[in-house]
ROGU-239916 format. One record per atom (N, C-alpha, C): x, y, z. Coordinates in steps of 0.1 Angstrom, whole numbers, plus 5000, padded with zeros to 4 digits. Atoms other than C-alpha are relative to their C-alpha. Layout:
N
XYZ
...
REM end
This chain:
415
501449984997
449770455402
499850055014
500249944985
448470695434
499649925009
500850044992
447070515462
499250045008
501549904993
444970755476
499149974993
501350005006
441870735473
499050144994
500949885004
440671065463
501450074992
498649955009
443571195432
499750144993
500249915009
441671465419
499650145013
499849844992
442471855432
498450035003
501049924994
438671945428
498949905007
500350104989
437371635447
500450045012
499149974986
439971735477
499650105002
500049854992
439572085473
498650015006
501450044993
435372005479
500149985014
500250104987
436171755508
500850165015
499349924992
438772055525
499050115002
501249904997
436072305521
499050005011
500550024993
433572125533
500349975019
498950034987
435972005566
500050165010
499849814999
436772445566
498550005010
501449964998
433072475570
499249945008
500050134990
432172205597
501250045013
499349984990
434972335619
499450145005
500449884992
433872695616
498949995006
501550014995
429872595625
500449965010
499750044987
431072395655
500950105010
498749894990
433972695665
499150085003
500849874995
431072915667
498549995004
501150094991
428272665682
500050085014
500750034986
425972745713
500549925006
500550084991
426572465722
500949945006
498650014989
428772395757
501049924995
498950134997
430172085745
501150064990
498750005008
431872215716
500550155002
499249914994
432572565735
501149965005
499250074993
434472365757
501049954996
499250085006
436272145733
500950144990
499249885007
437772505710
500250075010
498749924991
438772615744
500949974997
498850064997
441172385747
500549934982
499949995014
441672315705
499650064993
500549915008
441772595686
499849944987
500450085016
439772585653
501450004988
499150045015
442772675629
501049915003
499350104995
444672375644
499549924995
500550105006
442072145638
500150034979
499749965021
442272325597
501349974996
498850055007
445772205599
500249825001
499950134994
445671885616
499349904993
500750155006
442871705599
500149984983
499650025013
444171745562
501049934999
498850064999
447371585578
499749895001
500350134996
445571305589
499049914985
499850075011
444271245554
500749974991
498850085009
447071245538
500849865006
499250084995
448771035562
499149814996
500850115000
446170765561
499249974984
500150015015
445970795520
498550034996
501349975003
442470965518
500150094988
500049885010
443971235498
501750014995
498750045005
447271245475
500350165002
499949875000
449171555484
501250024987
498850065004
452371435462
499650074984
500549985015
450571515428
498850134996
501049895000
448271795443
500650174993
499749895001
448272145428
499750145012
500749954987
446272285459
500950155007
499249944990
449272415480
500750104987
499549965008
450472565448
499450164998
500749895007
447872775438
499450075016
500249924990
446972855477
501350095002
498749914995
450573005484
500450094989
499649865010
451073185451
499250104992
501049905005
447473365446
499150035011
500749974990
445673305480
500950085009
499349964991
448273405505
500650174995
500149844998
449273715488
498650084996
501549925003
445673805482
500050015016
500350014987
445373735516
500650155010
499149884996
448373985525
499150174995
500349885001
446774285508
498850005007
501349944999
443574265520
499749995015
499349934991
444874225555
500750085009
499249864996
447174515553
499250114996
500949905000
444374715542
499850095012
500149984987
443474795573
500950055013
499050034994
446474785590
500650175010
499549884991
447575045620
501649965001
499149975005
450675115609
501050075011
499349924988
451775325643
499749905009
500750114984
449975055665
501449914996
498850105000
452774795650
501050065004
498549964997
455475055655
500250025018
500150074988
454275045686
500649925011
499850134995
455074715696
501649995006
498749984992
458574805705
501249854987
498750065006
462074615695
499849875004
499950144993
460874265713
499549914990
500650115013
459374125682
501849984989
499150035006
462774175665
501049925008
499050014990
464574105695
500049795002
500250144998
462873715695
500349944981
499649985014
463273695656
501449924997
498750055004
466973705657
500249895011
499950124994
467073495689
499249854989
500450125010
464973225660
500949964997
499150045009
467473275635
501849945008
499350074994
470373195660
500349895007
500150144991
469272925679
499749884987
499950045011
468472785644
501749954992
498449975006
472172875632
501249875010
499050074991
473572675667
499449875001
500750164999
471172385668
500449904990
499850125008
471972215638
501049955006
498350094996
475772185649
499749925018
500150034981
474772115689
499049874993
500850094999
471871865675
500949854994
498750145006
474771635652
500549965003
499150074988
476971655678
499549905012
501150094990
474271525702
499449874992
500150195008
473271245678
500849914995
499050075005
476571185666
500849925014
499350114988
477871075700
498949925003
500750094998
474970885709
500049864987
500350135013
474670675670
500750074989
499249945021
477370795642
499549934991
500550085017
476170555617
499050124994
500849915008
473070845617
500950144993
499649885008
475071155608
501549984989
498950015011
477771005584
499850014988
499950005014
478370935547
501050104994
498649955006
480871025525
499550134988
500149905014
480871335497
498650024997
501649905001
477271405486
499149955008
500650064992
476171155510
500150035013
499849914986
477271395540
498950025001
501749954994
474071415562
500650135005
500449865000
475571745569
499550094984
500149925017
475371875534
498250024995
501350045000
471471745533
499350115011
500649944989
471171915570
500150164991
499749905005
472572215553
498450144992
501149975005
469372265532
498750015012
501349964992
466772225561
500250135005
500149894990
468772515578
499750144993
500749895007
468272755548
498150024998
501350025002
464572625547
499750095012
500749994989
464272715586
500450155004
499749834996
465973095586
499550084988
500949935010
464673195556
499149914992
500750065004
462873005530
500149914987
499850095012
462472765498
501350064993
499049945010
464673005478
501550015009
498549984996
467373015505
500549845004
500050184999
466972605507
500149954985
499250035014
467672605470
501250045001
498649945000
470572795475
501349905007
499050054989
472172605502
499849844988
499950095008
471272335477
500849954983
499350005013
472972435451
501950055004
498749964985
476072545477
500449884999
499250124995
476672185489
499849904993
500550125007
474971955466
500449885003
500150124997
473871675484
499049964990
500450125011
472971355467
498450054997
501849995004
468971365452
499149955013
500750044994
468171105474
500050055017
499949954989
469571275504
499050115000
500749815001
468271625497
497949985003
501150095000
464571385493
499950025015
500650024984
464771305529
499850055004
499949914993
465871625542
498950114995
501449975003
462771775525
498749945011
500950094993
460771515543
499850095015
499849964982
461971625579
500150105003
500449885002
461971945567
498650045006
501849925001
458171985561
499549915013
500950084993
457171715590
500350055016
500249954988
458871865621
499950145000
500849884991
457972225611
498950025001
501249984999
454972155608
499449905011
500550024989
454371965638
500750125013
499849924992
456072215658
498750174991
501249925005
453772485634
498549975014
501650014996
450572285652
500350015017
499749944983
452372375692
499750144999
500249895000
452372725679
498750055002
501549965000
448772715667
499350025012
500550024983
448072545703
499950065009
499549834988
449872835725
499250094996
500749885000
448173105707
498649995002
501150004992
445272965722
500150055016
500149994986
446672975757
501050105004
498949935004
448973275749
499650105015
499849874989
447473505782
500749875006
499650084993
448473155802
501850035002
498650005001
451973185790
500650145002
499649854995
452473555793
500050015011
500050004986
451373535825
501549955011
499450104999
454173255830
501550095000
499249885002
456473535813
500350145004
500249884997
455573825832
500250114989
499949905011
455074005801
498750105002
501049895000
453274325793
498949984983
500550035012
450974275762
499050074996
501349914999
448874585768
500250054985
500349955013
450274715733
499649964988
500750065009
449174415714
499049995002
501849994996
445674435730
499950154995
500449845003
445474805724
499749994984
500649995008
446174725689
499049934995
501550045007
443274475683
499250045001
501349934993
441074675704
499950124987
499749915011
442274965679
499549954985
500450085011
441774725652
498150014996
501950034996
438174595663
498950134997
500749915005
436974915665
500050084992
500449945016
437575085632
499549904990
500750095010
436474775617
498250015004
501649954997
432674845638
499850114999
500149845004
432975195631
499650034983
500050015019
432975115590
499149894994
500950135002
430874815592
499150024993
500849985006
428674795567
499249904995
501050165010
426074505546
500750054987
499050015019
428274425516
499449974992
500350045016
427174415481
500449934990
499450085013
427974245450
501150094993
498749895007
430074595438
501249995011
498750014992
431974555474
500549904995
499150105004
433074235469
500549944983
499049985014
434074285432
501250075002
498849904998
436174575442
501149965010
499050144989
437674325470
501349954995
499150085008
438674075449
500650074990
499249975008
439574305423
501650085001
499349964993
441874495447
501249915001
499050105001
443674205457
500349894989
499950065007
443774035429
500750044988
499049955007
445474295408
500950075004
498349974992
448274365434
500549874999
499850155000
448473995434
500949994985
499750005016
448974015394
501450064998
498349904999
451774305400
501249915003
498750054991
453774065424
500249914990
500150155010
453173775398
501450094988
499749945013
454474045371
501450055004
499149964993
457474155393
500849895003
498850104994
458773825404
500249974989
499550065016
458773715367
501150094993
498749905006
460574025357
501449995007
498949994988
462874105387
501049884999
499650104998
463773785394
501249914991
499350045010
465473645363
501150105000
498849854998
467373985360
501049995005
499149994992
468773955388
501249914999
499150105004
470173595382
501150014988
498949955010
471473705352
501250114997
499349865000
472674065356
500850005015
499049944984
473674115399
499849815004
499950064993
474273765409
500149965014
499849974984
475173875443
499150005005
501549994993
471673955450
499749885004
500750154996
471073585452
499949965013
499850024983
472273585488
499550025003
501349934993
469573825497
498749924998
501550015006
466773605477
499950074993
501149975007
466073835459
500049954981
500350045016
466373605427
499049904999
501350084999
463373445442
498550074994
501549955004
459873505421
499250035012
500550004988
457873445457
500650105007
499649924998
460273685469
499350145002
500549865003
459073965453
498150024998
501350005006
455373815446
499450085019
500649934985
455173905489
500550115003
499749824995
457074245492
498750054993
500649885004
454674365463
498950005002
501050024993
451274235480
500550035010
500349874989
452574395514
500050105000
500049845006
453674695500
498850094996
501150015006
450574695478
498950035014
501749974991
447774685508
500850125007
499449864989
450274915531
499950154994
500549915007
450075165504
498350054999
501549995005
446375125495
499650025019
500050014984
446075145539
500050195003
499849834999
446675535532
499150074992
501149945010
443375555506
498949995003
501950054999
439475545502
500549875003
500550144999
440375195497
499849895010
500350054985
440875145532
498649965004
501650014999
436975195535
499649844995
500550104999
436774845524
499849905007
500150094993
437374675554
498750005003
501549954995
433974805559
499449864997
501050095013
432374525535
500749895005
499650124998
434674285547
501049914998
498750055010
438074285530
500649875012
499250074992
440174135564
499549835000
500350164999
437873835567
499949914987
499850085009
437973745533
501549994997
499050044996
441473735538
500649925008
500050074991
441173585566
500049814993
500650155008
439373295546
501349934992
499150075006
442273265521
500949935009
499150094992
444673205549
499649865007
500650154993
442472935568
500549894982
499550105014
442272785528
501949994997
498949995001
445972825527
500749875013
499950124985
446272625567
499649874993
500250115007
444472345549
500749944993
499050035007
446672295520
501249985006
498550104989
450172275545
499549895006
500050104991
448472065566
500249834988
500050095012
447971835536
501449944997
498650075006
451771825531
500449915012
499350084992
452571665562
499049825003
500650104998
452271275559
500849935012
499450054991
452971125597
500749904995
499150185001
453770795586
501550074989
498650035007
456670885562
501150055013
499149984991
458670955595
500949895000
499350094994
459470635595
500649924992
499050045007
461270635564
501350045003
498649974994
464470805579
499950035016
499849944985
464070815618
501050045004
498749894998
467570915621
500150135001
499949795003
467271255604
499049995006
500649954997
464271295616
500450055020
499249984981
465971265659
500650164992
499349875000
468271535644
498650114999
501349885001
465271745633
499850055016
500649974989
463571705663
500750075013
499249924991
466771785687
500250124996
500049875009
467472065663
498650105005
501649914998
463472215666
500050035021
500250004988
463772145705
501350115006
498949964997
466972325709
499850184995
500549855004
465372645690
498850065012
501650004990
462272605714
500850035015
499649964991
464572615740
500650125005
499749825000
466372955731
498650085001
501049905000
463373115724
499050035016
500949994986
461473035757
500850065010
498849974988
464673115777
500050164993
499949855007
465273505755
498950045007
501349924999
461273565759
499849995016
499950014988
461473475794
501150115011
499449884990
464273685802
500150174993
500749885001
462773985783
498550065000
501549954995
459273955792
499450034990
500650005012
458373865756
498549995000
501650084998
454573835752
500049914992
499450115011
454373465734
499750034987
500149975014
453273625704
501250054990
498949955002
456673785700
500749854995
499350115002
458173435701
499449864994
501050055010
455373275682
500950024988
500049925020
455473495652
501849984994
498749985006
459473545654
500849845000
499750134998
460173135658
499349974981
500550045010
457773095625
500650074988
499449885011
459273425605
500749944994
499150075004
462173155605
499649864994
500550105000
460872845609
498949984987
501350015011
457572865584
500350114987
500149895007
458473195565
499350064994
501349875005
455873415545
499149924998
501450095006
453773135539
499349985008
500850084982
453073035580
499950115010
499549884990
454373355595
498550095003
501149895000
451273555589
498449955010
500650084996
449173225597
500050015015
500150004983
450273205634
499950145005
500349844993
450173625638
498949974998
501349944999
446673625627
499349885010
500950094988
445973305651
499650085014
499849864987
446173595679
499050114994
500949925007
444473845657
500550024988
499349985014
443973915620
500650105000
499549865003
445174255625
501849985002
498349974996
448474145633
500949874993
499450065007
449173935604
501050084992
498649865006
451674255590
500749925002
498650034988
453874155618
501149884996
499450175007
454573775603
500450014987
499249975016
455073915568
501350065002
499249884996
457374165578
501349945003
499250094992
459673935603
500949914989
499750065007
459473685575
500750054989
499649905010
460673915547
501550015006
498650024997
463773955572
500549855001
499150174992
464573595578
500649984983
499449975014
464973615534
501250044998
498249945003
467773835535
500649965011
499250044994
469173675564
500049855002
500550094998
468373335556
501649924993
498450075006
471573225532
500950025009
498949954994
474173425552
499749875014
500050064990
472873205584
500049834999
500050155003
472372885570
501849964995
498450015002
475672915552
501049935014
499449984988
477172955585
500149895008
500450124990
475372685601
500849854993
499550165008
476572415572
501450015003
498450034996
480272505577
500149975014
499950034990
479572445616
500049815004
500450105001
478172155607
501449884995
499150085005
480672005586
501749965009
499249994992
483572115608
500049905014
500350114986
481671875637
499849844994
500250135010
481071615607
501549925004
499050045004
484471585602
501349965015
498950044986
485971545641
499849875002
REM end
C-alpha cells in the first residue's frame, strides 16, 4: 500500500498545474517583493524544486506515477517541434565550436571521474566501493556512467554489459536520478546569474544575444491574436510529428535489435532515440515552410509550456530523503558530479566559454534529451535546438564512453 497521500495521476497532475500557475502569476507580479525574490530564484527552479519536496515528504507518489511518462514521450517531443519551428538555423551555426568544445570536455570529465571518484572513496572507506561478482559497486557505477554521457538506453546497455545484481543496479538508479538532479537545480540557478559568470569568464556572448534578439524580433514581427484554427493547427503540427517519431521508434528500433546489432552501441535500438531525431528533424524541416508563420499565434510558448510541464514531472522523481538509504554511493556520486563541475569550469574558463556553453554541454551529458533542452531554454526558448542537438551526440557517444569508464573502474576496483 502507497503512503502518499495523494496516489492518483489526475489529482497530482491538478495539484502540479495549479503549483505551474502560482509560480508563473508571482514570476510576473508587480510586485517588488516577489520581483526581488525571481531575481535571485528563478521560476523554472522553483517548477523543479517544489514537486521534489512533495515527493520527498510523501504528498505525492512518484513510484507508481504515469506523469513523467507521458510528459517525456508526447510533451517533450511536442515540445521539440514547436520550438524548432522557429528556429535560426545560421544564428546556431553561428555560435562557433565552443558549445562542442564544452560537451566533450562533459563527456570526459564524466569518463575520468567515476575512476578518480572510487579511488578517492576507496582510500578514504573501502567497505563503500567493494563486493564481490554482481555485487561489484563498480559494475552498478558502470550504469550511472552510461546514464550520465548519454542516456537511459545507453544505461541499459552498460546494464546488460556488466550485470550488476537487481538490488545494486536499484541503488545506482537512486543516485543516479538524485545527484543529477540536484546538480540539474545549480544549472537552473546559474542561468539566472549567467551574465555574472561570463563576466567571471571573460567570455564573449554577443552571438548568443544576437540570436535571441534575432529570435525576439521575428517572433514581434509575426505576432498575432491566436484563434481556435491556430491552435488546432499547433497542436496538430506537433502532434503528428510526435506520432511519426512514436511510429519510427516502434519500427526502427526493433529492426535494428534484430537485424544490425552493432547499432546498439550507437542507441539507435532505442524507441526514444528515434521518437527525438524525428520531432527535431520534423520542426527543423517545417522551420523552412508557411508553417513557420505559426510562431506568430504562439507555437514556441506552447512549447514552452510542455517543457515547464515536463520540469515538473523530473522534479517529482527526486525523493531527498531516499539518500539516506545508500550514503556511500551516493559520496561517490557526489565526488563524481563535483569532479565533472570541476573540468567544466576550468575548460570554459580557459576558453572563454559563455556559461551557457557549459550549462547546455554538462546537461547534453548529464540529463540528455529530456533536460538538455530544459536548461537551453532556461537562457532562452530559442536556444533549446542547441540542448537537443548536443544531447543526440552524447547517444552515440554515450556506450563507447561509459564502456571505457567501467573498465577504468574495475581495473581501480581490483588494486
Amino acid at each position: 500500500m502507497d503512503s502518499a497521500l495523494i496516489t492518483s495521476d489526475a489529482v497530482t497532475f491538478g495539484l502540479l498545474m495549479a503549483i505551474l500557475a502560482g509560480i508563473f502569476i508571482t514570476s510576473h507580479s508587480e510586485n517588488p517583493k516577489w520581483q526581488k525574490f525571481y531575481k535571485f530564484v528563478p521560476s523554472l527552479l522553483l517548477c523543479y524544486f517544489i514537486p521534489s519536496l512533495l515527493t520527498t515528504f510523501g504528498v505525492v507518489s512518484e513510484a507508481d506515477s504515469n506523469l513523467y511518462h507521458v510528459a517525456s514521450q508526447y510533451l517533450l517531443p511536442a515540445s521539440l517541434v514547436l520550438l524548432t519551428l522557429s528556429i535560426d538555423l545560421k544564428g546556431i551555426m553561428n555560435l562557433g565550436p565552443k558549445a562542442v568544445i564544452m560537451f566533450l570536455a562533459g563527456t570526459g570529465s564524466i569518463m575520468i571521474g567515476g575512476p578518480i571518484a572510487l579511488l578517492i572513496v576507496g582510500t578514504i572507506s573501502p567497505e563503500i566501493v567493494g563486493g564481490t561478482g554482481p555485487d561489484s559497486v563498480w559494475r552498478g557505477l558502470a550504469t550511472v556512467a552510461g546514464s550520465w554521457i548519454g542516456g537511459g538506453a545507453n544505461q541499459t546497455a552498460m546494464l546488460e554489459v556488466f550485470e550488476p545484481s537487481t538490488d545494486l543496479f536499484g541503488a545506482m538508479v537512486t543516485v543516479d536520478i538524485i545527484v543529477a538532479n540536484i546538480w540539474l537545480a545549480f544549472l537552473l540557478y546559474g542561468a539566472g546569474i549567467s551574465e555574472q559568470v561570463d563576466k567571471w569568464f571573460k567570455a564573449d556572448a554577443s552571438a548568443i544575444d544576437e540570436l535571441k534578439h534575432n529570435i525576439a524580433e521575428y517572433q514581434a514581427n509575426i505576432a498575432r491574436v491566436p484563434t481556435l484554427v491556430d491552435f488546432t493547427k499547433i497542436i496538430a503540427v506537433a502532434f503528428s510529428i510526435v506520432a511519426l517519431g512514436h511510429l519510427a521508434g516502434d519500427s526502427i528500433a526493433p529492426w535494428i535489435d534484430e537485424n544490425a546489432p552493432a547499432l546498439a552501441d550507437l542507441s539507435l535500438n532505442s524507441a526514444f532515440f528515434w521518437i527525438v531525431v524525428v520531432a527535431t528533424t520534423g520542426g527543423l524541416i517545417l522551420s523552412f515552410t508557411k508553417v513557420r508563420n505559426l510562431e506568430g499565434a504562439g507555437a514556441s510558448k506552447l512549447g514552452s509550456l510542455f517543457l515547464y510541464i515536463l520540469v515538473m514531472t523530473i522534479g517529482m522523481k527526486m525523493n531527498i530523503a531516499s539518500m539516506l538509504d545508500a550514503p556511500g554511493f551516493f559520496v561517490i556520486g557526489a565526488v563524481w558530479i563535483l569532479i565533472h563541475v570541476g573540468v567544466l569550469l576550468t575548460v570554459g574558463k580557459l576558453i572563454k566559454a559563455p556559461f551557457f556553453f557549459v550549462a547546455v554541454g554538462s546537461q547534453a551529458n548529464v540529463g540528455g534529451a529530456a533536460s538538455a533542452p530544459i536548461v537551453a531554454s532556461a537562457f532562452h526558448s530559442a536556444l533549446a535546438p542547441v540542448g537537443v542537438l548536443l544531447a543526440v551526440l552524447g547517444y552515440a557517444l554515450g556506450t563507447y564512453g561509459a564502456y571505457l569508464c567501467a573498465i577504468m573502474m574495475q581495473a581501480i576496483s581490483g588494486m
